[in-house]
Backbone as JSON Lines, residues from 0, in Angstrom:
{"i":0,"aa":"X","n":[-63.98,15.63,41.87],"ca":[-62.75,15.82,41.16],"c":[-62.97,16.83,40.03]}
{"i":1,"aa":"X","n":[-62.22,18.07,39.94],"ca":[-61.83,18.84,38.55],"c":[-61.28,18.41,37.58]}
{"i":2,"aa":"X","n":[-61.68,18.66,36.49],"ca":[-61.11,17.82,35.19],"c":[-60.96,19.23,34.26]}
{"i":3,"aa":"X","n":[-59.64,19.14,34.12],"ca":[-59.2,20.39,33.8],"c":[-59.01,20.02,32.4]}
{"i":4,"aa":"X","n":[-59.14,20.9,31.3],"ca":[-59.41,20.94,29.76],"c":[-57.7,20.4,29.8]}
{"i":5,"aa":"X","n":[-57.2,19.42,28.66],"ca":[-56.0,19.36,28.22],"c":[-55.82,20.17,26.95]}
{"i":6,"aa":"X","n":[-54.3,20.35,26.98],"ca":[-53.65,20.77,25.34],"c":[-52.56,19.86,25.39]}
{"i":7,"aa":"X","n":[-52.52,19.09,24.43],"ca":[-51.43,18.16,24.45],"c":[-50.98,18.41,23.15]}
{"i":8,"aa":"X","n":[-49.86,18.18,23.29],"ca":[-48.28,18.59,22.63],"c":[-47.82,17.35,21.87]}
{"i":9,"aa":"X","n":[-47.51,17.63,20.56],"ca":[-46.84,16.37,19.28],"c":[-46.07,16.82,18.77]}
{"i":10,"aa":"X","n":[-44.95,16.14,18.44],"ca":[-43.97,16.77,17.37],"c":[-42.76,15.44,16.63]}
{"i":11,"aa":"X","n":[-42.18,16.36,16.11],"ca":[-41.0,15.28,15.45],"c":[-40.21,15.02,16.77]}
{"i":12,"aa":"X","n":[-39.07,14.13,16.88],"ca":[-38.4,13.76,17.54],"c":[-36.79,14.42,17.57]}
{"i":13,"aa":"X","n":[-37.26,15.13,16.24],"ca":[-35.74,16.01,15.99],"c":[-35.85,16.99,15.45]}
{"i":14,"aa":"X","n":[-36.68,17.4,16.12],"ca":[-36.91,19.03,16.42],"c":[-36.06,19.92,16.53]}
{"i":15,"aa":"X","n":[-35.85,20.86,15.92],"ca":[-34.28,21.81,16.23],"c":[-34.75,22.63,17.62]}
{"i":16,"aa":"X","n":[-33.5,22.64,17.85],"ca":[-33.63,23.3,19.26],"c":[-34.02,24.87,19.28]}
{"i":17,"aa":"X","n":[-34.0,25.26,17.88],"ca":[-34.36,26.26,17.64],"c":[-35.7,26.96,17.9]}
{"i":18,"aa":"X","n":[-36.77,25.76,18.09],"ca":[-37.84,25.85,18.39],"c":[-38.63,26.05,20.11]}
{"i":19,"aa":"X","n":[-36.95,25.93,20.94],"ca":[-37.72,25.57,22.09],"c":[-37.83,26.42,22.74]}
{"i":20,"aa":"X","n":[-37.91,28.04,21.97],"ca":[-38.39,29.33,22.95],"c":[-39.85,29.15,22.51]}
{"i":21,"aa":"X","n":[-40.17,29.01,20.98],"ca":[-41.23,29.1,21.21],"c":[-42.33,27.83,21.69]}
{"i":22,"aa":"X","n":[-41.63,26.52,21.43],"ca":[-42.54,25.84,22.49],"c":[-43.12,26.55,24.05]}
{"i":23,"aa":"X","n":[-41.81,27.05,24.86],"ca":[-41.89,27.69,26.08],"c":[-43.37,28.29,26.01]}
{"i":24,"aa":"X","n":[-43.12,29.6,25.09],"ca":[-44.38,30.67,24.94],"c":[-45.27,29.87,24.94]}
{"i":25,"aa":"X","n":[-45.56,28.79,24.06],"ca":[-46.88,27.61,23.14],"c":[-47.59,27.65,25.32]}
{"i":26,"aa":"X","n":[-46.53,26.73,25.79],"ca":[-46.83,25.88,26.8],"c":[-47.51,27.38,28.1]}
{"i":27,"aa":"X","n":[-46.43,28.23,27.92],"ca":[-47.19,29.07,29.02],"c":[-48.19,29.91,28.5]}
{"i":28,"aa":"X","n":[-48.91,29.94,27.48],"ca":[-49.71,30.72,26.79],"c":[-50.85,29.55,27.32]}
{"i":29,"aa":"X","n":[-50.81,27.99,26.99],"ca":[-51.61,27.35,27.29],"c":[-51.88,27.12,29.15]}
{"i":30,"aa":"X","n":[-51.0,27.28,29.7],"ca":[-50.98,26.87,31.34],"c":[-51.33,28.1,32.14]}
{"i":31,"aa":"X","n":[-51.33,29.51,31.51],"ca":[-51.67,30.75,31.99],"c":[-53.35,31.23,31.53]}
{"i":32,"aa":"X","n":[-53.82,30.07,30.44],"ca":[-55.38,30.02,30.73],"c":[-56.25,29.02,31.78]}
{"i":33,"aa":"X","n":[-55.37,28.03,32.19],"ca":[-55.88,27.56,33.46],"c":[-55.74,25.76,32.57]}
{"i":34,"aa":"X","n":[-55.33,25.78,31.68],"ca":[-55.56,24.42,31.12],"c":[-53.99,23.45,31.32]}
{"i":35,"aa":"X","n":[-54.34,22.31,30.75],"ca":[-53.16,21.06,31.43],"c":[-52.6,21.27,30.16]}
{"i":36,"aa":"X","n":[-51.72,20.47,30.42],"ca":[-50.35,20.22,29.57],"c":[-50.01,18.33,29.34]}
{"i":37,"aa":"X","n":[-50.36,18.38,28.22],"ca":[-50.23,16.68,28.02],"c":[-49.29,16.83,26.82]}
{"i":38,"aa":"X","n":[-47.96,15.75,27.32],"ca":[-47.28,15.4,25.81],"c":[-46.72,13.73,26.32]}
{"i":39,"aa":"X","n":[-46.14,13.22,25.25],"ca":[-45.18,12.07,25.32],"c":[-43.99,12.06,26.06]}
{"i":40,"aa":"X","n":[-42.92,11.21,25.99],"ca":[-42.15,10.65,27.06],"c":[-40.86,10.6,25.84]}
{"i":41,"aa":"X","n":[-41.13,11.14,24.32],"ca":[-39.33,11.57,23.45],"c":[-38.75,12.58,23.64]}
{"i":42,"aa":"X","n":[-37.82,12.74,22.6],"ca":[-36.92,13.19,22.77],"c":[-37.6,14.43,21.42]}
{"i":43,"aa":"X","n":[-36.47,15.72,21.1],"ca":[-37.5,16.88,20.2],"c":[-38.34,17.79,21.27]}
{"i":44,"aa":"X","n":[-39.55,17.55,20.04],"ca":[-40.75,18.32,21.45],"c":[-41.24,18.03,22.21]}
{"i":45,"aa":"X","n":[-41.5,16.77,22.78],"ca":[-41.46,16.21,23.8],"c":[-40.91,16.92,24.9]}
{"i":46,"aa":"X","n":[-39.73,16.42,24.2],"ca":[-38.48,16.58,25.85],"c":[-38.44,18.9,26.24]}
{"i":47,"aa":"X","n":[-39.15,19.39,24.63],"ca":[-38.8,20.83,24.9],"c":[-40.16,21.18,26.04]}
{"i":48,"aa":"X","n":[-41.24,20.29,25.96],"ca":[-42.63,20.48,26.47],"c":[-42.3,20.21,28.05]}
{"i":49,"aa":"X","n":[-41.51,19.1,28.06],"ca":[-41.21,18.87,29.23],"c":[-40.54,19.54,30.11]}
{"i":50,"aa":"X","n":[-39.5,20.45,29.77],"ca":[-38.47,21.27,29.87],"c":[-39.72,22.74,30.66]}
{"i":51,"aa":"X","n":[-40.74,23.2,29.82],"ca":[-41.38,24.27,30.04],"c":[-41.82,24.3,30.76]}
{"i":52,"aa":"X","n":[-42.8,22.59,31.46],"ca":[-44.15,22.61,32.12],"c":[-43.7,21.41,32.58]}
{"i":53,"aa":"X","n":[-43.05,21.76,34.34],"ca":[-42.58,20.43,35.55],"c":[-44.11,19.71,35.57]}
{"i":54,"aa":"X","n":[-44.96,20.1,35.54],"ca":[-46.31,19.57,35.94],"c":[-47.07,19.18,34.97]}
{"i":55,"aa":"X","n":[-46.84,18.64,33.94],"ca":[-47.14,18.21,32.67],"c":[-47.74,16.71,32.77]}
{"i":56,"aa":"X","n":[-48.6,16.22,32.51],"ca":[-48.98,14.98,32.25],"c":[-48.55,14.18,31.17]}
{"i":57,"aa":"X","n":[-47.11,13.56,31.6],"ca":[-46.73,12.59,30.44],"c":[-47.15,11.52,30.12]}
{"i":58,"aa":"X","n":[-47.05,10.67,29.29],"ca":[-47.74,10.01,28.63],"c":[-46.27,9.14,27.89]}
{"i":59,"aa":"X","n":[-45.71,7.4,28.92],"ca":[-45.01,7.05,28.78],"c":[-45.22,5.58,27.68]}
{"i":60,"aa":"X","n":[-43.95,5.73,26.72],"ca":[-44.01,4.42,25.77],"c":[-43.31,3.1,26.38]}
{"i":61,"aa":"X","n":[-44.22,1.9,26.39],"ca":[-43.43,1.07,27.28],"c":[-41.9,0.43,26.47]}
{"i":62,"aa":"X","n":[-41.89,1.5,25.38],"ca":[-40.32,0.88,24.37],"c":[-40.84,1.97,23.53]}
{"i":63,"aa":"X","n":[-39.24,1.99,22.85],"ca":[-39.38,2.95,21.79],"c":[-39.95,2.39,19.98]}
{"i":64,"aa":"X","n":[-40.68,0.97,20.56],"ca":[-40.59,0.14,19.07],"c":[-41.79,0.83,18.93]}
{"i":65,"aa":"X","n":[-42.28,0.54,17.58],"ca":[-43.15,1.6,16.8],"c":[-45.06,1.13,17.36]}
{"i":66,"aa":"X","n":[-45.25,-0.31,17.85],"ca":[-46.46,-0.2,18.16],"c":[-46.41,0.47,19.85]}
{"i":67,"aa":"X","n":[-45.5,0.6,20.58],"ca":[-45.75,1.47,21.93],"c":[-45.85,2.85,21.73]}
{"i":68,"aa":"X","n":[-44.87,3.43,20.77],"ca":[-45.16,4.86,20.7],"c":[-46.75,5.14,19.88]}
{"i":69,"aa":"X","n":[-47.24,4.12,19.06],"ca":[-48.7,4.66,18.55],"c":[-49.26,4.63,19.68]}
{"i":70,"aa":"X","n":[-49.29,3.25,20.93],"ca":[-50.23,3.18,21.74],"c":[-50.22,4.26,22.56]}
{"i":71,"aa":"X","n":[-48.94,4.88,22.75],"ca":[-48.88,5.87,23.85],"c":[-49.45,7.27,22.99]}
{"i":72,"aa":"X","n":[-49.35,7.78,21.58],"ca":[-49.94,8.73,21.5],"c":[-51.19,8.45,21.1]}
{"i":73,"aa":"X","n":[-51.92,7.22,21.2],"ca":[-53.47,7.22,21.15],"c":[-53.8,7.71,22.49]}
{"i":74,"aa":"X","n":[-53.2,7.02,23.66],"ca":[-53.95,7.65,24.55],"c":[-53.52,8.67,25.13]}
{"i":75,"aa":"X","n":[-52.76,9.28,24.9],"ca":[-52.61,10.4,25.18],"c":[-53.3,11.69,24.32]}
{"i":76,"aa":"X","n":[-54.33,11.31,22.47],"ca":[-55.04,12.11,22.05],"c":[-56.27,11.42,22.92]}
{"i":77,"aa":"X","n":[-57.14,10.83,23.42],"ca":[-57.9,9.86,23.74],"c":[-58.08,10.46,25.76]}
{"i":78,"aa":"X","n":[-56.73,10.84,25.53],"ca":[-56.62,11.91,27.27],"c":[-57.76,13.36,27.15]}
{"i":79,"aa":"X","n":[-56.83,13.84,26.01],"ca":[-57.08,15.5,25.7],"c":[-58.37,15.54,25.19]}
{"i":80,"aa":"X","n":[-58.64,14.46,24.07],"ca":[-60.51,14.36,23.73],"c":[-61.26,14.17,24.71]}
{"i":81,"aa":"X","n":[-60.97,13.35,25.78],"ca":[-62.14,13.47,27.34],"c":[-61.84,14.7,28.08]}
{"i":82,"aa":"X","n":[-60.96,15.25,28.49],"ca":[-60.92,16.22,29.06],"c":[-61.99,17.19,28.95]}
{"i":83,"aa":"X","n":[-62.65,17.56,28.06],"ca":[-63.82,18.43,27.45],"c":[-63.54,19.75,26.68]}
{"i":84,"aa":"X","n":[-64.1,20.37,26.97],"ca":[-64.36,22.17,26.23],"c":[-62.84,22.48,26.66]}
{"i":85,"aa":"X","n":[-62.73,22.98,25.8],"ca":[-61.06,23.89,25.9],"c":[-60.02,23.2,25.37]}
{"i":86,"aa":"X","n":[-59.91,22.14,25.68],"ca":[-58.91,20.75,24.89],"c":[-58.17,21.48,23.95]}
{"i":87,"aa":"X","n":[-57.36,20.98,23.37],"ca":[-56.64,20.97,21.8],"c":[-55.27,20.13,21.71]}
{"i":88,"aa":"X","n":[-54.99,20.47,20.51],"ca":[-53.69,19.77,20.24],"c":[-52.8,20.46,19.49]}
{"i":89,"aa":"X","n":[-51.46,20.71,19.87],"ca":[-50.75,21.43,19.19],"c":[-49.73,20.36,18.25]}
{"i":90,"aa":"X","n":[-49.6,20.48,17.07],"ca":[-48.17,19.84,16.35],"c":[-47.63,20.61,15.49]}
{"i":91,"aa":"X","n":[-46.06,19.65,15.98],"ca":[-44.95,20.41,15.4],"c":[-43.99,19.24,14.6]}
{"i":92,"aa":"X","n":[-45.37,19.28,13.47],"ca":[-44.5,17.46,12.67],"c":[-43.34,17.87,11.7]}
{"i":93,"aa":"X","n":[-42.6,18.63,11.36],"ca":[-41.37,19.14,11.09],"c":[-41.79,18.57,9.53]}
{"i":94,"aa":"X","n":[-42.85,18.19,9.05],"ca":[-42.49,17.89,7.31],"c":[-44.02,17.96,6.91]}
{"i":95,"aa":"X","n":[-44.06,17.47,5.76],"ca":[-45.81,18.09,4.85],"c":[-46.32,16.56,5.5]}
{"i":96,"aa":"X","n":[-47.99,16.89,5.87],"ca":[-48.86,15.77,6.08],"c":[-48.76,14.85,5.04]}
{"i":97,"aa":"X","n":[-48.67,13.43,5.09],"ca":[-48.18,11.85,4.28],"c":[-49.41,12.19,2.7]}
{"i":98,"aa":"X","n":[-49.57,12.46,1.98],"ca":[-50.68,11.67,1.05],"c":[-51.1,10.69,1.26]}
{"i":99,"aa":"X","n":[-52.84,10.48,1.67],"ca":[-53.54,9.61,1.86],"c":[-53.99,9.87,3.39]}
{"i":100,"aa":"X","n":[-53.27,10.14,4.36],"ca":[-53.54,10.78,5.6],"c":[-54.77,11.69,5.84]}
{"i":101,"aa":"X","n":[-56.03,11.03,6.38],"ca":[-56.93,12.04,6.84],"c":[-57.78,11.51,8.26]}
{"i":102,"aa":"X","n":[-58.45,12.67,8.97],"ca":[-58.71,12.28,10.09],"c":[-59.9,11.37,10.26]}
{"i":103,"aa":"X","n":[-59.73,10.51,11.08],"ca":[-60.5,9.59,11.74],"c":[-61.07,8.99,13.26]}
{"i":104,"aa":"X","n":[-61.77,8.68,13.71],"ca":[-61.73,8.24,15.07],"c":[-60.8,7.14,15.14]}
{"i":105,"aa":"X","n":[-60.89,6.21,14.06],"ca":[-59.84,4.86,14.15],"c":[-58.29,5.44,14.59]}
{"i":106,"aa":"X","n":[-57.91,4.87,15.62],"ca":[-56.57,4.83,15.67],"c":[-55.87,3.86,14.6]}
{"i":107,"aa":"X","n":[-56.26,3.12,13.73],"ca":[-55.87,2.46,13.02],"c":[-56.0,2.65,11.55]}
{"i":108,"aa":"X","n":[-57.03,3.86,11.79],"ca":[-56.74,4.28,10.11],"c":[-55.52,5.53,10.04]}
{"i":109,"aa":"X","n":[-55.64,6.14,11.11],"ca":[-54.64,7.16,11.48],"c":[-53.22,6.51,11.96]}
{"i":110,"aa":"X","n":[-52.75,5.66,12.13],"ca":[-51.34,4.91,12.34],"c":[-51.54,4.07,11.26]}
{"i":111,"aa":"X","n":[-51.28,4.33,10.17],"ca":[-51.28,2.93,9.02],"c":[-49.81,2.58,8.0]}
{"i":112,"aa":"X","n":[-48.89,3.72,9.53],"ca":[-47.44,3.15,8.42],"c":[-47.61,4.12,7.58]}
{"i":113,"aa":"X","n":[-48.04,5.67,7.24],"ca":[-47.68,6.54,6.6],"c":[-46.36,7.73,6.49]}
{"i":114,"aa":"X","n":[-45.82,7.41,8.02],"ca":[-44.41,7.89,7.97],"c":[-43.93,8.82,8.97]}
{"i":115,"aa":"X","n":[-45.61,9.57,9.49],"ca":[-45.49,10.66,10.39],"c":[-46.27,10.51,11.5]}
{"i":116,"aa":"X","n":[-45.66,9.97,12.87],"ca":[-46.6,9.97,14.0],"c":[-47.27,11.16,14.38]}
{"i":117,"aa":"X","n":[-46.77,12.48,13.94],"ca":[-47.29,13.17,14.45],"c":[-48.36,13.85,13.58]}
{"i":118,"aa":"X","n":[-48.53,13.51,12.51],"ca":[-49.48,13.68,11.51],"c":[-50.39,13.0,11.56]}
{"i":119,"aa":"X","n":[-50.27,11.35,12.35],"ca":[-51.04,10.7,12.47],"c":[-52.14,11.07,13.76]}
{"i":120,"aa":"X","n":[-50.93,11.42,14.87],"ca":[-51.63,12.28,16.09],"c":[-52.52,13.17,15.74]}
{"i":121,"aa":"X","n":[-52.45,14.26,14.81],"ca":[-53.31,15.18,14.74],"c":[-54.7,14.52,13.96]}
{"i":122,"aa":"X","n":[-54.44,13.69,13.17],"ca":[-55.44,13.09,12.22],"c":[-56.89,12.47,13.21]}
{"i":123,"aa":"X","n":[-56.01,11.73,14.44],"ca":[-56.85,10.8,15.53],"c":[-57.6,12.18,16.16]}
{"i":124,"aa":"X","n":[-56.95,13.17,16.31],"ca":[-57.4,14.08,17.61],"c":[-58.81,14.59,16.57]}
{"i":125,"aa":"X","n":[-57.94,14.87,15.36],"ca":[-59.34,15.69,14.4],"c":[-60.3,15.04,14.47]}
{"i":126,"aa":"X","n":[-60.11,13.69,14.32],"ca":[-61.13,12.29,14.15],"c":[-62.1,12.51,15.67]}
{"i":127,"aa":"X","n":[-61.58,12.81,16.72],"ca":[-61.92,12.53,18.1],"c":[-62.65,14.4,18.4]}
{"i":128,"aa":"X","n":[-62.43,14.8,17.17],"ca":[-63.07,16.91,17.59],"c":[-62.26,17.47,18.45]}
{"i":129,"aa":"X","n":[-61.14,17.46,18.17],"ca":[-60.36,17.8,19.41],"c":[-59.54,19.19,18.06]}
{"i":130,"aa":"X","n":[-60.03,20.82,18.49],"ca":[-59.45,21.58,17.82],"c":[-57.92,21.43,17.37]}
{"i":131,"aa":"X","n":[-57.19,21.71,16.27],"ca":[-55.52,21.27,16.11],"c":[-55.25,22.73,15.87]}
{"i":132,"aa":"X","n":[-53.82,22.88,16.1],"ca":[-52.96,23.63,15.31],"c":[-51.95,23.51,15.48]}
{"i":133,"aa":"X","n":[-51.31,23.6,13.78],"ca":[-50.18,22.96,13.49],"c":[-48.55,24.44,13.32]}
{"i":134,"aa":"X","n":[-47.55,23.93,13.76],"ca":[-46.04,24.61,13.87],"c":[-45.18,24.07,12.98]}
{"i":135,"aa":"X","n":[-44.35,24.96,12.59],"ca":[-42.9,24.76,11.79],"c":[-43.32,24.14,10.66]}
{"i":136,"aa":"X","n":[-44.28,24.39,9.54],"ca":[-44.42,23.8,8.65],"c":[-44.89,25.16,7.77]}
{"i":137,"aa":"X","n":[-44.93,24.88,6.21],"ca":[-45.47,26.04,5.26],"c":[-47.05,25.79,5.21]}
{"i":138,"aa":"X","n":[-47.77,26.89,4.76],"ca":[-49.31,26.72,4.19],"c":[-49.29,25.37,3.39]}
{"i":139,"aa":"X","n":[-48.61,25.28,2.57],"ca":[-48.12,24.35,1.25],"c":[-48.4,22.83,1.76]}
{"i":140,"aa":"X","n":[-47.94,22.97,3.33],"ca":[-47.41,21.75,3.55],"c":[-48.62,21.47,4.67]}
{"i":141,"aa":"X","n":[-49.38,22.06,4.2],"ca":[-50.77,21.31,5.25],"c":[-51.79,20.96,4.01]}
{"i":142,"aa":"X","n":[-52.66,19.75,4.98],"ca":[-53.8,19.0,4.55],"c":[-55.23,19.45,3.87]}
{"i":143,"aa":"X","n":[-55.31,20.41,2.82],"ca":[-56.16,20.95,2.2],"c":[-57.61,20.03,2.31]}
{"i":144,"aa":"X","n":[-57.7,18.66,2.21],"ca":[-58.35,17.59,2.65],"c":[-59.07,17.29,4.32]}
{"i":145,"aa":"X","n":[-58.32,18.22,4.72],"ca":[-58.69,17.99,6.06],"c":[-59.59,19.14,6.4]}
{"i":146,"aa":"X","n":[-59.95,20.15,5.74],"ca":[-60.65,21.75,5.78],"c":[-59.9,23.01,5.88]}
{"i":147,"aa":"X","n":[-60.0,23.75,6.08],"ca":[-59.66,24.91,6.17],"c":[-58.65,25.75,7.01]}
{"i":148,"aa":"X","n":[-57.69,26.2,6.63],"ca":[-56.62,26.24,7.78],"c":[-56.83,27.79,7.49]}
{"i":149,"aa":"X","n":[-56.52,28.26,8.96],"ca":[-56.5,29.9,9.28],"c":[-55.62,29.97,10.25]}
{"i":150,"aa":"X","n":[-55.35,31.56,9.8],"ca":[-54.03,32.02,10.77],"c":[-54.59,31.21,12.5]}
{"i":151,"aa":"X","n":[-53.61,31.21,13.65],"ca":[-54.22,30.32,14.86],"c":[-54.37,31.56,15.71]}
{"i":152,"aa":"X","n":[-53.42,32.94,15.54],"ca":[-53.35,33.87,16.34],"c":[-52.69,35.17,16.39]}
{"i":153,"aa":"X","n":[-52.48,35.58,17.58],"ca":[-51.38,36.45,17.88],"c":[-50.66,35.69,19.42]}
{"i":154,"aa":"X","n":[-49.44,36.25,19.37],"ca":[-48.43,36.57,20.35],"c":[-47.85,35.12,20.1]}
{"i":155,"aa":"X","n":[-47.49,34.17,20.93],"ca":[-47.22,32.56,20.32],"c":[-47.97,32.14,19.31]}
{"i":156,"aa":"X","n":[-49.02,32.05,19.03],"ca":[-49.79,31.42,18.56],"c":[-49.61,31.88,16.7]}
{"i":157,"aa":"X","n":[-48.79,33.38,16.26],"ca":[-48.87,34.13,15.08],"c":[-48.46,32.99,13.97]}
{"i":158,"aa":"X","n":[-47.32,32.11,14.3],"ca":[-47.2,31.7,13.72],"c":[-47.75,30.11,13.05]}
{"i":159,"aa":"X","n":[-48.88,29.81,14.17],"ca":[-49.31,28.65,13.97],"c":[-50.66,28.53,12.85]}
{"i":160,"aa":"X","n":[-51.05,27.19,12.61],"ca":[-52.25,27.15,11.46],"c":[-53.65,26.09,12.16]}
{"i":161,"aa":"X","n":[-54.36,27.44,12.38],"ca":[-55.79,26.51,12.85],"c":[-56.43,25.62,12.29]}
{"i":162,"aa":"X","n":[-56.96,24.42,12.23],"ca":[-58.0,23.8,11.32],"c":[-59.41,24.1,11.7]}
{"i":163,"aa":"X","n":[-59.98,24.54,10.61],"ca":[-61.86,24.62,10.66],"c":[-61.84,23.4,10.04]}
{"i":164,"aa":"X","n":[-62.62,22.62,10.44],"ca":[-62.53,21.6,9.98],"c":[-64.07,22.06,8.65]}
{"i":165,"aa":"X","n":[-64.75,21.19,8.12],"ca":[-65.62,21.39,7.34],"c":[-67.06,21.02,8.23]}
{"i":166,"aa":"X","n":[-67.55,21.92,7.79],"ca":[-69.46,22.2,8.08],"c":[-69.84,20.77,7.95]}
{"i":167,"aa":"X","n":[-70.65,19.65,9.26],"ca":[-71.04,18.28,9.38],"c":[-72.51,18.75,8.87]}
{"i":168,"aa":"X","n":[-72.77,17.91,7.92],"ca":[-74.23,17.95,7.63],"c":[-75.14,17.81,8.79]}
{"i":169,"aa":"X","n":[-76.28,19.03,8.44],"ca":[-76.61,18.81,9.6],"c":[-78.34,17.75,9.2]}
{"i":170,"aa":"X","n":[-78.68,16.47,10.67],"ca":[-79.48,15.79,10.29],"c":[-81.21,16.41,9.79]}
{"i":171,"aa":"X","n":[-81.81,15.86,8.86],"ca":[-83.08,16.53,9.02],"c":[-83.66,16.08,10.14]}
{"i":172,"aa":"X","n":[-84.64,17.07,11.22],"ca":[-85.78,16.69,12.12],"c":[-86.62,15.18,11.5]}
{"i":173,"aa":"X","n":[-87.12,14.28,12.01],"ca":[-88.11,13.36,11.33],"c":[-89.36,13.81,11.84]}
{"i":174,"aa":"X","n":[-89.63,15.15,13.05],"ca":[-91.09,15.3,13.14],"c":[-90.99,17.05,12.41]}
């Protein structure tokens, strides 16, 4: 079996529609390097991701109450982190990352009732090494706490914000 790198897709739920040319570009910029397409089962960017890419690996909430949609975007960051080399995660959380919000492997320190699933999504994926970059938001309004954000690109990508995350100490040898 091929196990094709994912990029999976987060966003607000009320997303202006204004956004959904450039989701389009986001999705075929990602599916024209040979990689998958993973998002959720809402409404926003969801439903614009879905719209772009018939062959998309969704990722369904068994209700819209608030512990199915965490469970469904854990595993759906928890998809894109196994997938391997190439992976990422794109979000488009429509407001500034929560104060107190930073990345973790815990799905439970990253869903703690801070306000933004999709802030929380990116937090788990960072937690899990899964590269991010974030849409529709200002410099202002990203996670200075989380490392280093740089332009993500050109052509779709101009307007998005990469995370470097910060330099992991590295261990000393013991011989």
């Amino acid at each position: 079996m091929v196990v094709v790198a994912l990029v999976g897709f987060s966003g607000s739920r009320s997303l202006s529609a204004s956004f959904s040319g450039q989701v389009a570009g986001l999705v075929a910029s990602v599916t024209s390097c040979g990689r998958g397409v993973a998002v959720g089962c809402a409404s926003g960017l969801d439903s614009f991701v879905r719209s772009a890419c018939s062959g998309a690996s969704v990722f369904r909430a068994s209700s819209m109450r608030p512990a199915a949609l965490v469970s469904r975007s854990v595993e759906m960051v928890q998809a894109v982190a196994g997938s391997g080399p190439g992976c990422g995660l794109v979000v488009f959380p429509g407001c500034a990352c929560p104060v107190g919000l930073g990345p973790s492997r815990s799905p439970s320190r990253c869903f703690c009732g801070l306000g933004s699933g999709s802030w929380a999504t990116a937090a788990l994926a960072v937690g899990l090494g899964v590269p991010v970059v974030v849409f529709g938001v200002s410099a202002e309004d990203l996670p200075v706490s989380w490392g280093a954000w740089s332009p993500a690109g050109s052509g779709a990508w101009v307007s998005g914000f990469r995370l470097v995350p910060p330099a992991q100490p590295v261990q000393q040898s013991l011989f």
